[in-house]
C-alpha positions in Angstrom: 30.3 -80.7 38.0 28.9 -81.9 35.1 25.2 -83.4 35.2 26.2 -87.1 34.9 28.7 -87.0 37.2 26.7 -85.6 40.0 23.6 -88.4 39.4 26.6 -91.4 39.4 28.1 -89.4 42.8 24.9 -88.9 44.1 23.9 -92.7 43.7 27.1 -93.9 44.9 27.7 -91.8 48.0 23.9 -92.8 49.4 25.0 -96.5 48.9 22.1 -96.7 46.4 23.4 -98.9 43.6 26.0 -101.3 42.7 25.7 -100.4 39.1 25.6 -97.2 37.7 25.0 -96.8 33.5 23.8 -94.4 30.6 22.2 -95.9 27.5 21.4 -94.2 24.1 17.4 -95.0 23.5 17.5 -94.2 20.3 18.9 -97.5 18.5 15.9 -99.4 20.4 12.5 -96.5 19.7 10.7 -98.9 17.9 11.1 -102.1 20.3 10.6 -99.4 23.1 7.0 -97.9 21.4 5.8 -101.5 21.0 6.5 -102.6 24.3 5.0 -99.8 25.8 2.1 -99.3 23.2 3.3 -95.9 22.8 2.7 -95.1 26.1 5.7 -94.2 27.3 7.1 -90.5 26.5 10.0 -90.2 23.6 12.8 -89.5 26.0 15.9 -90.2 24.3 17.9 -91.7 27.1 18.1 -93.6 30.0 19.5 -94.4 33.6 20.4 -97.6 34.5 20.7 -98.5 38.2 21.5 -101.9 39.9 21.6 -103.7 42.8 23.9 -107.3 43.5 21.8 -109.7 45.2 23.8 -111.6 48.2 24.9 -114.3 47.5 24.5 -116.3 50.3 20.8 -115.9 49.8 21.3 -116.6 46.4 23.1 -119.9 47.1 20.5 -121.1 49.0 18.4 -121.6 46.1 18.5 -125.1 45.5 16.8 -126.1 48.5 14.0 -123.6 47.5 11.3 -126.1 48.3 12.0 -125.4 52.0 9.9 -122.5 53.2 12.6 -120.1 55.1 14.9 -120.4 52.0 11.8 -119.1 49.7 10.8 -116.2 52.3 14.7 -115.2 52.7 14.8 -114.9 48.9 11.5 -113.3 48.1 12.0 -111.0 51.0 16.0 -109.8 50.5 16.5 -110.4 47.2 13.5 -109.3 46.0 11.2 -107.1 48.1 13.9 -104.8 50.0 16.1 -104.5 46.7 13.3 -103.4 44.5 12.0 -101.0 47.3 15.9 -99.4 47.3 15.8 -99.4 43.5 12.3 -97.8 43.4 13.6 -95.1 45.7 16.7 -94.5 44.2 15.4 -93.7 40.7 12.7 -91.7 42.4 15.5 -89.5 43.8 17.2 -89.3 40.7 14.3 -88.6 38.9 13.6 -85.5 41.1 17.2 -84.7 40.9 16.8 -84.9 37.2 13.9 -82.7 37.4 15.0 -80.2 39.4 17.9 -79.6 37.0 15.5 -78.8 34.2 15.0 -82.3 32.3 12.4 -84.8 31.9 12.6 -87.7 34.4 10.2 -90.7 34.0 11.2 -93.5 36.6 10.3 -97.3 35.6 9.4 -99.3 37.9 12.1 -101.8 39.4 9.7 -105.2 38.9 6.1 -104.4 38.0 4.4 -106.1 35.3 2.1 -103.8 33.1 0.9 -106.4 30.7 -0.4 -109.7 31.8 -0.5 -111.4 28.3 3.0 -110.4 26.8 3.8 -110.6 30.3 5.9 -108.1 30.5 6.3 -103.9 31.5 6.2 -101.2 30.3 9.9 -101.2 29.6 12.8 -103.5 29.7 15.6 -102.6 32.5 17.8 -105.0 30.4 17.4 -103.2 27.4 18.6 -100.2 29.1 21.6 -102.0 30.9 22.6 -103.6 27.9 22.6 -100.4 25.9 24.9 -98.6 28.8 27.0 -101.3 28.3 26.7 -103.5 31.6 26.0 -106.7 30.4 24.7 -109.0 27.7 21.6 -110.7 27.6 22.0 -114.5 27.7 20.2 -117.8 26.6 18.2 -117.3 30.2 16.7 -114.0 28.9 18.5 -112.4 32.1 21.2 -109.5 31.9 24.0 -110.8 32.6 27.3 -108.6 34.0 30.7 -109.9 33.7 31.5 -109.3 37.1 27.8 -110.4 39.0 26.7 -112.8 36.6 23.0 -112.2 36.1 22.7 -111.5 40.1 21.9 -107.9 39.7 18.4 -106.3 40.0 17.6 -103.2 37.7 16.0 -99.8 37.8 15.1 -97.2 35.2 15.0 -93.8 34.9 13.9 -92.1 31.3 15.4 -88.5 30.7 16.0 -85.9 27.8 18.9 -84.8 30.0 22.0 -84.2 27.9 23.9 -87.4 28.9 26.5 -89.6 27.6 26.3 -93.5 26.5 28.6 -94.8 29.0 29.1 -97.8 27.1 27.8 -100.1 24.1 26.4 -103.8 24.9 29.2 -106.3 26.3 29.4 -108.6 23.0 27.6 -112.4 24.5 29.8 -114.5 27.1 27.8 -117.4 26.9 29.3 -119.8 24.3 27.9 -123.3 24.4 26.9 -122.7 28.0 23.7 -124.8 28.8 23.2 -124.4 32.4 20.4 -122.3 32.6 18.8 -124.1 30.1 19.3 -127.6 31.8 18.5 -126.3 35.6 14.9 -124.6 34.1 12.4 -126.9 36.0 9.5 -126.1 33.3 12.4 -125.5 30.2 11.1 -122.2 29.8 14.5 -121.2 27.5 15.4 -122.6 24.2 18.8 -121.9 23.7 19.3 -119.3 21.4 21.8 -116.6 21.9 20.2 -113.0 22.0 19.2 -111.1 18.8 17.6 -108.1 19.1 15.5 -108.3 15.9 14.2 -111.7 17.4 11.2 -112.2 19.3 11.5 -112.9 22.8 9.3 -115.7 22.4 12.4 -117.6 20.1 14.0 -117.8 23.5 12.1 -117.4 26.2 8.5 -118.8 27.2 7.4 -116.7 30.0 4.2 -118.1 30.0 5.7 -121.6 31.9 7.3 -119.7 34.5 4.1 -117.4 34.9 2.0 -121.2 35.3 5.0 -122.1 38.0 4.7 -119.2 40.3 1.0 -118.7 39.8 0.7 -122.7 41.2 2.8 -121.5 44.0 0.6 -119.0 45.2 -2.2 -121.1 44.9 -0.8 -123.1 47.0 -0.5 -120.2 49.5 3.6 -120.2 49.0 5.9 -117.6 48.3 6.9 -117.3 44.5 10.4 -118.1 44.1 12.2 -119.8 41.7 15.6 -118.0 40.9 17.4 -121.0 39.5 18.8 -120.0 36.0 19.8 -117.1 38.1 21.4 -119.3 40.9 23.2 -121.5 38.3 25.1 -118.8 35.6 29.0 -119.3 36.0 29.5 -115.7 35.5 27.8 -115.0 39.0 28.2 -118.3 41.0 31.0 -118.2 43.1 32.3 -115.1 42.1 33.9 -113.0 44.7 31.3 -110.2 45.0 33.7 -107.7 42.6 31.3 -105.1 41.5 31.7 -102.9 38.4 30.4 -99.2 37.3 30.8 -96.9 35.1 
């Protein structure tokens, strides 16, 4: 069985990920080496793995202000899926290995530098590469079945694979929902380009202030709400792709 085909079977038949995808690094080694500052290794490829957040946790967002919504969404659609992502790229990293190949697994949601605020690298990049989504005016990947409700892993490799896709050209249109729902208008509107900063669309910095006066507050940090809001996830019927 060829390689590829045993790391999407393997992922599948544990139940580890909605999403399975392969992305080309190559047309991104110079965002890649500057996010990273070169720390990462040159691996030419990458592993993308999600997870769909439910939804009726996700729907409960709007009355996030209430202390059992924010501890049902921190905890299930946040803790618990980025401990099943972290583990499944850790298996298919050592599977990876174990065949021969360079594995480096990334980190389902661990910042590395507080003042981009950012990792080490970007899980959407990757998805968006293997052709699972686009990247929208919220800065969030977003998948034409799932909407933006999908969490990512990572896993680097010089393993012999194949680009299971190419990006999924932008759905959003004159969409302004994510924009209007931001509660510190952290997004300005512009559609994705990848020789943009991110800072053209995104301040991160405002929703860094938000959570960081949450926990001083001794609260969980939740927010979720451009996530909560994106037509291409709410009220969809749970239909989950892969490729």
């Amino acid at each position: 069985m060829p390689l590829q085909d045993e790391l999407k079977n393997f992922a599948r038949a544990r139940g580890a990920v909605d999403f399975f995808g392969v992305a080309d690094l190559t047309l991104a080694t110079h965002f890649i080496h500057e996010q990273s500052g070169g720390l990462l290794p040159p691996l030419p490829m990458a592993v993308s793995l999600g997870i769909s957040l439910p939804d009726a946790v996700v729907d409960m967002l709007p009355h996030r202000t209430q202390n059992a919504v924010k501890v049902s969404y921190r905890t299930h659609a946040y803790d618990i899926v980025n401990r099943r992502l972290d583990q499944a790229a850790s298996e298919i990293g050592s599977l990876l290995q174990s065949s021969g190949y360079k594995a480096f697994p990334v980190a389902a949601s661990e910042r590395t530098d507080s003042e981009r605020i950012c990792a080490i690298f970007s899980h959407k990049l990757a998805a968006n590469l293997s052709g699972l989504g686009w990247i929208g005016k919220s800065c969030l990947l977003v998948t034409p079945s799932r909407g933006p409700r999908v969490r990512w892993a990572t896993i680097l490799t010089d393993a012999p694979l194949e680009p299971s896709g190419r990006p999924v050209p932008d759905q959003c249109g004159d969409c302004r929902d994510c924009i209007d729902i931001c509660p510190v208008q952290a997004f300005s509107g512009r559609h994705f380009h990848p020789d943009e900063p991110r800072e053209l669309r995104y301040r991160a910095e405002k929703c860094d202030a938000y959570f960081k006066g949450m926990e001083s507050r001794g609260e969980p940090k939740v927010c979720g709400m451009c996530l909560y809001i994106c037509p291409f996830g709410k009220g969809k019927d749970g239909v989950i792709i892969s490729r």
